[in-house]
Structure formats: C-alpha cells, structure tokens
C-alpha positions as CSV (number, residue, x, y, z in Angstrom):
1,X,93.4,106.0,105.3
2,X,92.6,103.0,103.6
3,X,90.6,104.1,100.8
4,X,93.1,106.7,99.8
5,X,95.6,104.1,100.2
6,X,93.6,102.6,97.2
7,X,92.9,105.6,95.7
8,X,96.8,105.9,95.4
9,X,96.9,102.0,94.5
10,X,94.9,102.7,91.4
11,X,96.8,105.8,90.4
12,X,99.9,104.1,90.7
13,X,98.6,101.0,88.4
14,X,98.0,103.6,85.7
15,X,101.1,105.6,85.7
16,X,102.8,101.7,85.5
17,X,100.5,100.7,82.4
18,X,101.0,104.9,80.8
19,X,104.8,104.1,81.3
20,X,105.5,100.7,80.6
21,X,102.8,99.5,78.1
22,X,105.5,99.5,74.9
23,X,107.8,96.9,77.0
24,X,109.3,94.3,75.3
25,X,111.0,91.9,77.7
26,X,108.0,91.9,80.2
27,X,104.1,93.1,80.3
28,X,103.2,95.7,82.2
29,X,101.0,93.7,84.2
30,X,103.9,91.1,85.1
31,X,105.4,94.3,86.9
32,X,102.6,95.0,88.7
33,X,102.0,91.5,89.9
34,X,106.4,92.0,91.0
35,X,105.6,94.8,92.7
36,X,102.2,93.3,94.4
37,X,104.7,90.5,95.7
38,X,107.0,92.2,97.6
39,X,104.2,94.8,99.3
40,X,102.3,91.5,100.3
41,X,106.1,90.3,101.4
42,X,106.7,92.9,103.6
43,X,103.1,92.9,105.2
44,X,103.8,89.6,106.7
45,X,106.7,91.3,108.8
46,X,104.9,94.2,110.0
47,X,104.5,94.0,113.8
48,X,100.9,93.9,115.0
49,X,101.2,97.5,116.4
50,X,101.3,98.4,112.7
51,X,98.4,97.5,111.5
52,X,97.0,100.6,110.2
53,X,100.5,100.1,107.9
54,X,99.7,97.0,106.9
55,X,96.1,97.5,106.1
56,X,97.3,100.5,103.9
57,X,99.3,98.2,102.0
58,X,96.8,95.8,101.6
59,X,94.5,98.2,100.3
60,X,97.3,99.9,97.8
61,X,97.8,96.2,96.3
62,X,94.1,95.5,96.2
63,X,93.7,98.7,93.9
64,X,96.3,97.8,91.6
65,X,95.1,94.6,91.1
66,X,91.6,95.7,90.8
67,X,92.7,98.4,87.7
68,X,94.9,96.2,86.3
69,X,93.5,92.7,85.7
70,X,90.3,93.6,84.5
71,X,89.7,91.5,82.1
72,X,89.8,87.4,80.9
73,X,89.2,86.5,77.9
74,X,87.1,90.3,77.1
75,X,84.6,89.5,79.7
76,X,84.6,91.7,82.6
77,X,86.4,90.3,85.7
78,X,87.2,91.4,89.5
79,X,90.0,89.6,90.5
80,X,89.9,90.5,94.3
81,X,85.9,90.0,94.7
82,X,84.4,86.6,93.7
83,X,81.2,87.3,94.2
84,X,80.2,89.6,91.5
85,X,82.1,87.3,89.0
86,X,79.7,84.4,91.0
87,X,76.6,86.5,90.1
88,X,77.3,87.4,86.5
89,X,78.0,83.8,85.6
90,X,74.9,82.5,86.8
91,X,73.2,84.9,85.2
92,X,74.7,83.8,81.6
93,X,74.3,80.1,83.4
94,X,70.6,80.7,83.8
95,X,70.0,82.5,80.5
96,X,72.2,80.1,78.2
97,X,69.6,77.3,79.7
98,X,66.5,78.8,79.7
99,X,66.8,80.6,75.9
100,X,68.7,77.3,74.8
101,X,71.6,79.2,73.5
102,X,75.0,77.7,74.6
103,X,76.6,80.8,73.2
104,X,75.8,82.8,76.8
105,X,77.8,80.2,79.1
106,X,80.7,80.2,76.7
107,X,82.5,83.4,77.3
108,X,81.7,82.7,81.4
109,X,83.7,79.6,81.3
110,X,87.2,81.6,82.2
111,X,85.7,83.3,84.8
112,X,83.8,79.9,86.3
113,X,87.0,78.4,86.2
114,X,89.3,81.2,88.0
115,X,86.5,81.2,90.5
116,X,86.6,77.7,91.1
117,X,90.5,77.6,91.5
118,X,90.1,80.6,93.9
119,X,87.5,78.5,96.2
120,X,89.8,75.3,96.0
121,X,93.0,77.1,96.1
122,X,92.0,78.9,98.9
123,X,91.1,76.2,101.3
124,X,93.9,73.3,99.9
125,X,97.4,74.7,102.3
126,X,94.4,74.0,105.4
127,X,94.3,70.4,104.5
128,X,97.9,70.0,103.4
C-alpha cells in the first residue's frame, strides 16, 4: 500500500505543478509544501491502530516532495534522502581537489549546505 500511496503522491504533485504553474500570488511548490503540512499534521493524531494510515500518508508526502523539489541551484537534489546528495558532493569534493579545478565544488555548495542543516537540524530539539 505504501508504494502506491507514493505512486499517487507523485501523480498528485504533477497535476498541482500542470494546474498551478501560471500562479501569481503563490508558487506551486509553496502549495505543495501547504498541503505536505497539514498531511504531516494529521499523522501526528492518528491512533497507533492506524498505522498502515499513517504510513500511507507518509509515503503520499514523501512522493510529492521527492517530484517536486528536485532541484537547488540546477544541480540535482533529493530532498527526503541525504545520502545520495552525500555521495555526489564528495564526488565533485574529491574531483575539484585532485584535478585542481574549484569550479567542481562550486555548484555542490547548496547541496553541502542543505545537508548539513538537515544533520544539525535534525538532532538540535534533542538537546533543546
């Protein structure tokens, strides 16, 4: 259930950028991060006999994010999986070094940095 649950997630996230992408007062995206909220919201109140709910809406929101933040600065990015972005930057890291051409870390530096406020942010509330 899950993965259609994404499945869906990402076919929602399109229809929202198809119909919405001329808006003037917000971005599209803004609306999907809206409507991310207040799924995440509700999972918090669904009763632990749910959880097959719950992990449905997890999934749905984890699919729109995925499809519609793709993207900082035109370098490829997955929001919801550190890792990958973790790879690819040391990669450029590595090669910017070795070849002595500073132009291959530049364009990693968003990503480095959204990964580094996820593994900060992520921990802080803990020690708070």
């Amino acid at each position: 259930m899950p993965l259609l649950a994404f499945a869906a997630g990402v076919y929602f996230a399109e229809g929202i950028r198809n119909r919405y992408h001329l808006m003037e007062r917000f971005h599209w995206r803004q609306l999907i991060l809206l409507i991310e909220i207040a799924l995440l919201f509700v999972v918090g109140f669904i009763p632990n006999n749910l959880d097959w709910l719950a992990n449905m809406l997890v999934s749905f929101v984890c699919a729109m994010q995925v499809q519609s933040f793709r993207k900082v600065h035109g370098n490829a990015y997955a929001s919801t999986m550190c890792i990958g972005n973790m790879r690819s930057g040391m990669q450029y890291l590595y090669t910017g070094l070795h070849t002595k051409r500073p132009r291959c870390i530049a364009p990693r530096h968003a990503v480095f940095c959204c990964n580094c406020t996820v593994c900060c942010g992520g921990p802080l509330p803990a020690v708070c």
